[in-house]
C-alpha positions as CSV (number, residue, x, y, z in Angstrom):
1,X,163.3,82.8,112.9
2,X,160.2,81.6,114.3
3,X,160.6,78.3,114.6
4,X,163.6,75.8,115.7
5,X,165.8,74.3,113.6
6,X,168.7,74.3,115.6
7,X,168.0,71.8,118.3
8,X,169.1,68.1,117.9
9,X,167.2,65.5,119.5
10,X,168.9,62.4,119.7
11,X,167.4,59.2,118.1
12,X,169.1,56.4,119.2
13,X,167.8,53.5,120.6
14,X,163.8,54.6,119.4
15,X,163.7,53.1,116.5
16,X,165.1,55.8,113.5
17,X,166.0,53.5,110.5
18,X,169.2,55.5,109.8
19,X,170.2,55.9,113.4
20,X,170.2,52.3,113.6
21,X,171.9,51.7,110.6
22,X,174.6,54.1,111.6
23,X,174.7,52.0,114.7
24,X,175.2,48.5,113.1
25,X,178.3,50.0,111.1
26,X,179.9,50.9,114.5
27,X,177.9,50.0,117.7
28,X,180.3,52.6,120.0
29,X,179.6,55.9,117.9
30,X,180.1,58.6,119.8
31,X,177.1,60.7,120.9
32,X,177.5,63.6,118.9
33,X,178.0,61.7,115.4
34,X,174.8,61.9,113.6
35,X,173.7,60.6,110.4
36,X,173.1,62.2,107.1
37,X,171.6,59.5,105.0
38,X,167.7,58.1,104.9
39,X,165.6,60.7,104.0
40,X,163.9,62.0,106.9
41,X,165.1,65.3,109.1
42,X,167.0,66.0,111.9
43,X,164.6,68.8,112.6
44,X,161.6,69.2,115.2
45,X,158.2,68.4,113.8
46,X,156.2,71.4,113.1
47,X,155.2,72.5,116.5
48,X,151.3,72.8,114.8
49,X,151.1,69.1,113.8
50,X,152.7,68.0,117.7
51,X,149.9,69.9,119.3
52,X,147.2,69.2,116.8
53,X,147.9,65.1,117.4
54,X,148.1,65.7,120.9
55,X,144.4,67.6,120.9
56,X,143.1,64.8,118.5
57,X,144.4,62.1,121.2
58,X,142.6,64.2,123.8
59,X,139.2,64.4,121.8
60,X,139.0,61.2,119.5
61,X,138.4,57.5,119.6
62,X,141.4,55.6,118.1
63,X,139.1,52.9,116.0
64,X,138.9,52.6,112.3
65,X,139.3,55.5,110.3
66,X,138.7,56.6,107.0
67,X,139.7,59.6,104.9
68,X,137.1,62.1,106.1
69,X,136.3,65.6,104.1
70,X,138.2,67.8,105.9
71,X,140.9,65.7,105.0
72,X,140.6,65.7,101.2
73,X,139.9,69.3,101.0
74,X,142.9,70.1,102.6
75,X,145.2,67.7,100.2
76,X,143.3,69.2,97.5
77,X,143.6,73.0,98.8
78,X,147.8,72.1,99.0
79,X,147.8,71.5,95.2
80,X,146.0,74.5,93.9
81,X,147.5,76.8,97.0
82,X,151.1,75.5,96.5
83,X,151.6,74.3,93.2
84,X,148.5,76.0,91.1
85,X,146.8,72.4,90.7
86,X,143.2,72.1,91.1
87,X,142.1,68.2,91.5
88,X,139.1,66.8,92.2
89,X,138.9,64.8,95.5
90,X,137.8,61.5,94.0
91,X,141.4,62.1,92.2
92,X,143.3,60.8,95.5
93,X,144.2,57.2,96.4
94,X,145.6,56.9,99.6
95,X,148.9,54.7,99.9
96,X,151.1,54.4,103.3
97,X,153.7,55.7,101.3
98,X,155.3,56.6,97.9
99,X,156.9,53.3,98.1
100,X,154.4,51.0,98.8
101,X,152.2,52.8,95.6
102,X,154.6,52.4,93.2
103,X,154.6,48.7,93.9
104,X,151.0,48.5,93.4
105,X,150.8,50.6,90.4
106,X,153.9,48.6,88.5
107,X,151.7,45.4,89.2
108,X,148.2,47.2,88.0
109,X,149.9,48.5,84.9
110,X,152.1,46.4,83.4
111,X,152.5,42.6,83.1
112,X,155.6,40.3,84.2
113,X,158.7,40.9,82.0
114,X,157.1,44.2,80.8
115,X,160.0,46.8,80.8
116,X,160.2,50.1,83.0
117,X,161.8,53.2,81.7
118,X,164.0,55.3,84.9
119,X,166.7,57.6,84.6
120,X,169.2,56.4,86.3
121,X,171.3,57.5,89.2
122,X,167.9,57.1,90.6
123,X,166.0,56.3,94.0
124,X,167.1,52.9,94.6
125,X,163.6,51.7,95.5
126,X,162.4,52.5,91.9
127,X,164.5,48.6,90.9
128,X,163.2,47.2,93.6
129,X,159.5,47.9,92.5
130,X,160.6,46.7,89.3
131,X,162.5,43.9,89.7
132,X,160.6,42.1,92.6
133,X,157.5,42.5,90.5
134,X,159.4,40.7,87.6
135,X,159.6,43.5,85.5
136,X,162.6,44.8,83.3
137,X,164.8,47.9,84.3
138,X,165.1,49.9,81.1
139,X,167.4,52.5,82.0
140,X,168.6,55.8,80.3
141,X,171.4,57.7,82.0
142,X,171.7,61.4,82.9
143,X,174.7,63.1,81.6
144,X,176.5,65.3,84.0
145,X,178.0,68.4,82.1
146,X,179.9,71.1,84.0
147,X,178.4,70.4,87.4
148,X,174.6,70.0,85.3
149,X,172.7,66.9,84.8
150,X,170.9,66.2,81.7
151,X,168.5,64.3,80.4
152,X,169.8,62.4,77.2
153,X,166.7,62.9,75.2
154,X,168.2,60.7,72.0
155,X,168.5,57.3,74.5
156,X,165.4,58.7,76.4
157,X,163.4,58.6,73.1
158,X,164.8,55.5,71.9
159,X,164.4,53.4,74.9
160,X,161.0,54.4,75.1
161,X,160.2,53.0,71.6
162,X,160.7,49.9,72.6
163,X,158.1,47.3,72.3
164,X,158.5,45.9,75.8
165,X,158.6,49.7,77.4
166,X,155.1,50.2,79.0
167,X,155.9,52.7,82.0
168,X,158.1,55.3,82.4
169,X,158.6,56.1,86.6
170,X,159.8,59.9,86.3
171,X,161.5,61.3,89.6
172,X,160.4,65.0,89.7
173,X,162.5,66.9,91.4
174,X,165.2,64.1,90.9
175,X,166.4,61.8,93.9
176,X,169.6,61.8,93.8
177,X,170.9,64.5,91.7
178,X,168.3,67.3,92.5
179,X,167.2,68.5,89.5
180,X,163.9,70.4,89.1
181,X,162.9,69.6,85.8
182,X,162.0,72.5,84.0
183,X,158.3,72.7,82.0
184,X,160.4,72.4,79.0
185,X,162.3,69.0,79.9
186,X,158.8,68.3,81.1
187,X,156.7,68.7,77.5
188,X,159.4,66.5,76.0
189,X,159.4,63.9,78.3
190,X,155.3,63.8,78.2
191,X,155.2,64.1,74.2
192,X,158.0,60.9,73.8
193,X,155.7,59.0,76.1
194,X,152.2,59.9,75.3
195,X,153.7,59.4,71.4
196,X,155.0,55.6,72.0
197,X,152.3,54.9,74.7
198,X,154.4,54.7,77.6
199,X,152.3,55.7,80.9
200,X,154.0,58.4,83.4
201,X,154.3,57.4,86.6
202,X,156.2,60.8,88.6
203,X,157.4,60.8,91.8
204,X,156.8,64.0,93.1
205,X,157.4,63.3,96.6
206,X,160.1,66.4,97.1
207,X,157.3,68.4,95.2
208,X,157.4,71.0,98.0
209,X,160.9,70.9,98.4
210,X,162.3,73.6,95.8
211,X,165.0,75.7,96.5
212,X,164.3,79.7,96.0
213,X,165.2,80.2,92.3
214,X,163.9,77.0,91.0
215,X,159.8,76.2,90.5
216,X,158.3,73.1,89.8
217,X,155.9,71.5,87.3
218,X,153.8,68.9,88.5
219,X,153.8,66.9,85.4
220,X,149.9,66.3,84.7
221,X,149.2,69.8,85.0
222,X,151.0,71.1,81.9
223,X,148.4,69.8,79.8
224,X,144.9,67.5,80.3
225,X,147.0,65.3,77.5
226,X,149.7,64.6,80.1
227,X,147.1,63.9,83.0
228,X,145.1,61.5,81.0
229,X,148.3,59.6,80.8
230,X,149.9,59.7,84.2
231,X,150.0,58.7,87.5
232,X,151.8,61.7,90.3
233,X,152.5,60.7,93.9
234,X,152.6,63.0,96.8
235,X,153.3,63.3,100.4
236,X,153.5,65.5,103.0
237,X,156.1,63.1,104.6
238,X,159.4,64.8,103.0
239,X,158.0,68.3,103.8
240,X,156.7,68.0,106.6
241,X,158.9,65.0,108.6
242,X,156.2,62.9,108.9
243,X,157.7,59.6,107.0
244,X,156.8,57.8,110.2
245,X,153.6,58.0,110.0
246,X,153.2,56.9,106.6
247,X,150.3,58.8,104.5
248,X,150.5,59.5,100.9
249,X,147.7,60.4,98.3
250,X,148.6,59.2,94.3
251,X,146.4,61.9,92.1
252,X,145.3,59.9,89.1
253,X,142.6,61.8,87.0
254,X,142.4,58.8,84.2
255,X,139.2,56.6,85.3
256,X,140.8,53.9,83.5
257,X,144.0,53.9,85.5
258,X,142.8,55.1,88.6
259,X,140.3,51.3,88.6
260,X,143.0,49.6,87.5
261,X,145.3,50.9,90.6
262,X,142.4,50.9,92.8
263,X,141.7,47.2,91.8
264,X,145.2,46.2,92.8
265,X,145.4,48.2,95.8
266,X,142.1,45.9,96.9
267,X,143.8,42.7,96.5
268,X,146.4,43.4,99.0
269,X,144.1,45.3,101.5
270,X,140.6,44.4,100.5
271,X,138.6,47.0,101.1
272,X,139.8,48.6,104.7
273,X,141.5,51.8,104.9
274,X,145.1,51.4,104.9
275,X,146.4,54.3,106.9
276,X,146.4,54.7,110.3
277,X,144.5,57.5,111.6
278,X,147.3,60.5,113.2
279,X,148.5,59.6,109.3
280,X,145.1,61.3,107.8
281,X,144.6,64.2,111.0
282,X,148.7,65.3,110.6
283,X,148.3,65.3,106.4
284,X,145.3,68.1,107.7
285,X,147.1,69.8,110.1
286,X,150.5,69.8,108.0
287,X,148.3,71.6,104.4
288,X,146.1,73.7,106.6
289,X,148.4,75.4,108.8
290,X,152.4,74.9,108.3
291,X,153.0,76.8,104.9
292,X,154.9,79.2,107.1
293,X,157.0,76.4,108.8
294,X,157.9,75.2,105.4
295,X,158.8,78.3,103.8
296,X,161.5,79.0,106.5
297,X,162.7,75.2,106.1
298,X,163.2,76.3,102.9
299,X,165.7,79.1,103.9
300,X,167.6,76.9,106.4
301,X,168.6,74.1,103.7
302,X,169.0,76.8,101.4
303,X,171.8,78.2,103.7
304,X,172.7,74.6,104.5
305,X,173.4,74.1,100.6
306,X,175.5,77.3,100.8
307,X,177.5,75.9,103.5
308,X,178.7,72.8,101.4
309,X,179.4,74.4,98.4
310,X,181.4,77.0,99.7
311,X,183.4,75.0,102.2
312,X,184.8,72.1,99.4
313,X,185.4,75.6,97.6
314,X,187.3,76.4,99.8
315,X,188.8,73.5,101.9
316,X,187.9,70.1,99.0
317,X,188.5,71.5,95.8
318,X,188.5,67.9,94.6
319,X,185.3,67.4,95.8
320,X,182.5,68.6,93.4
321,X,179.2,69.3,94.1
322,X,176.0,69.5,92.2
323,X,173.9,72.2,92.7
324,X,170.8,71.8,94.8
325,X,167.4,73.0,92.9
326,X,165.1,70.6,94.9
327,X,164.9,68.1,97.7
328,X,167.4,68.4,101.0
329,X,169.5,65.3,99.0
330,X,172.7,66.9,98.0
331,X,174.9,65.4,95.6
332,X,178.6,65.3,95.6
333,X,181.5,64.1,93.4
334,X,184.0,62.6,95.2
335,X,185.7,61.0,92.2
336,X,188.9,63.3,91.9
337,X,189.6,62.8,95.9
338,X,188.8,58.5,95.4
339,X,187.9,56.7,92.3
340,X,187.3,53.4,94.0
341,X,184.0,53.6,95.0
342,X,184.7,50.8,97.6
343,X,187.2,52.7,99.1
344,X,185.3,55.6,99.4
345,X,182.8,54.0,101.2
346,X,185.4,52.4,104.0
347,X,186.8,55.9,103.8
348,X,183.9,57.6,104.8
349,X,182.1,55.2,107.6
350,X,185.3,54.4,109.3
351,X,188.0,57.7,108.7
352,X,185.1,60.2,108.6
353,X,182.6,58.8,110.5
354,X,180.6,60.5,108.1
355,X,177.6,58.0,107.1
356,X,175.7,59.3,103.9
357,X,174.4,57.2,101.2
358,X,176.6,55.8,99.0
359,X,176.4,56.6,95.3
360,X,177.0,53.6,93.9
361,X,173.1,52.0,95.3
362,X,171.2,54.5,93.0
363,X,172.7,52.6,90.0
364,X,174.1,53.2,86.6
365,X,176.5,56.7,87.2
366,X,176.4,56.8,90.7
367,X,179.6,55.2,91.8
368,X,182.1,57.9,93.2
369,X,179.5,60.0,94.5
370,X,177.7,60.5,98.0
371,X,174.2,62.2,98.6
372,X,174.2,64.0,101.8
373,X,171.1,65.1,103.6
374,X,171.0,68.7,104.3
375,X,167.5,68.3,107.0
376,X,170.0,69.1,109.8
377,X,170.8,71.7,112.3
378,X,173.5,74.0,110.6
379,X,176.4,73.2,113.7
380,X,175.7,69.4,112.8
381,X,176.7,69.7,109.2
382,X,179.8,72.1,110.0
383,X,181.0,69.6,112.4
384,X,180.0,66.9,109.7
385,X,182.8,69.0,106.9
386,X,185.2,69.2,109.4
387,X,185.9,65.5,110.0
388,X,185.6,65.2,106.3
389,X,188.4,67.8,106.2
390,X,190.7,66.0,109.2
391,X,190.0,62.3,107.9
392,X,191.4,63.9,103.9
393,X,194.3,65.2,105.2
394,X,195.1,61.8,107.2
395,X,194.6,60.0,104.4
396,X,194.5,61.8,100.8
397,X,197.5,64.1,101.4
């Protein structure tokens, strides 16, 4: 391969969210224990985007910076280059992060006790954009048949009927589980809402992130019906490793929902640009030059999925996994080998000194399981199953 995703580069003590997590759980960790839970990657950044910021620093003044031409034609060259959507610029509304937006569009388009459809296991952050805005979590679960999730479409329907439902937050490709909703599921998720006027609000922040025999659908381009009535968010944080520098650009075509968002947006942060300016130069640099990058990322979590499945195959028959279609989140049953999702947990942080993220925070269906992040060098993740392997056979058998 061209690139490196082999080397580890150790994050402790600099600041890394899960790092420090992993830390607080058990402050003597040994130094080659790493963890496999927020979503960001153990990887190098893309060598392009490291030399690019460093040529920027070199050449620029670091004052206030707005979103400048180059910068929207390249987000807009990533959606018709990658995914076959062509938006206009005046489309994009820049958030410093997927997270951050969705707060700002729950408050612009609904009203307090106004309830919010999700499918639940689900990103955890999707209640607490709900919830902390006073809203109502009205939740459908997936059904898990044979190793498959699916969508329930008969609760689906019926909970979006509801007077009180008003916004349905879709997560496409599916944090945890890892479905890539297929153009099918797609049309019948858009026609339910569009017929019961329930706005789409899809998370498409793994958009890039599609393993090789899967494709996704962003959801407003199926149709002009579907993008008249929704709201998608992207990044190139997940793809790309750049969480920390928090840039994100919501495409809303609607006029009428875009002012509405926009409106919002302005009474947290007037009228100043909100991202900082290496946020807006990497976005560039990441869309116009590290497709390549990305497609052999692709191959290395692919392999990295293959490496799970096959190992519990062989070694944790009791532990089941989901198959990966999109995002680097795996999912994994671990309901056969512990059915007390408590347990599990103390099992897992103190036995295995394996630290994922527990099931049981992405809600309704998620206790017993464990999403794993795959965004690692391969001999990380082996070592990873082998402690999972020693810690069973102290303890399970």
């Amino acid at each position: 391969m061209k690139y490196d995703f082999e080397s580890l580069i150790s994050r402790k003590n600099v600041g890394s969210s899960k790092w420090n997590l992993m830390q607080k759980v058990n402050a003597n960790i040994s130094d080659n224990i790493v963890p496999f839970s927020v979503a960001d990657m153990e990887f190098k950044s893309p060598p392009q985007i490291v030399e690019g910021l460093k040529k920027y620093i070199n050449s620029s003044i670091l004052g206030y910076t707005e979103p400048t031409y180059e910068y929207c034609k390249a987000v807009c060259g990533w959606m018709e280059k990658r995914h076959d959507w062509k938006i206009n610029k005046e489309w994009i509304v820049e958030f410093p992060g997927v997270v951050p937006a969705l707060f700002t569009i729950v408050r612009a388009l609904t009203e307090e006790n106004d309830g919010i459809l999700i499918m639940t296991p689900v990103y955890y952050p999707f209640y607490k954009a709900i919830e902390k805005n006073k809203r109502k979590v009205v939740s459908t679960e997936l059904v898990l048949s044979n190793g498959h999730y699916e969508i329930n479409f008969e609760d689906f329907e019926e909970k979006a009927k509801l007077e009180n439902t008003k916004v349905l937050i879709l997560c496409s490709p599916h944090n945890p589980v890892g479905r890539v909703w297929t153009e099918d599921e797609l049309n019948r998720i858009g026609r339910i809402c569009i017929d019961n006027d329930v706005i789409m609000v899809s998370d498409e922040i793994h958009f890039d992130l599609i393993m090789p025999e899967f494709k996704h659908t962003v959801l407003a381009n199926i149709s002009e019906e579907f993008a008249n009535n929704s709201v998608i968010c992207t990044a190139p944080s997940k793809t790309f490793n750049l969480a920390g520098l928090q840039v994100s650009n919501i495409i809303i075509s609607n006029w009428d929902i875009r002012k509405k968002i926009i409106h919002e947006h302005r009474k947290a942060y007037g009228d100043y640009s909100v991202l900082n300016i290496f946020g807006y130069k990497a976005c560039e640099i990441a869309y116009n030059e590290c497709e390549e990058w990305l497609d052999e990322l692709i191959k290395v979590l692919d392999e990295n999925k293959k490496l799970v499945e096959n190992f519990m195959k062989k070694n944790l028959s009791q532990v089941k996994v989901i198959n990966l279609e999109g995002t680097y989140l795996q999912w994994l049953d671990f309901r056969e080998l512990e059915n007390d999702h408590l347990a599990l947990e103390k099992f897992m942080k103190l036995e295995a000194q394996l630290f994922l993220n527990e099931g049981y925070i992405f809600g309704t269906g998620g206790q017993g399981f464990e999403r794993i992040n795959l965004a690692c060098p391969k001999k990380i993740l082996e070592e990873a199953l082998y402690r999972l392997l020693e810690a069973v056979k102290k303890c399970y058998r």
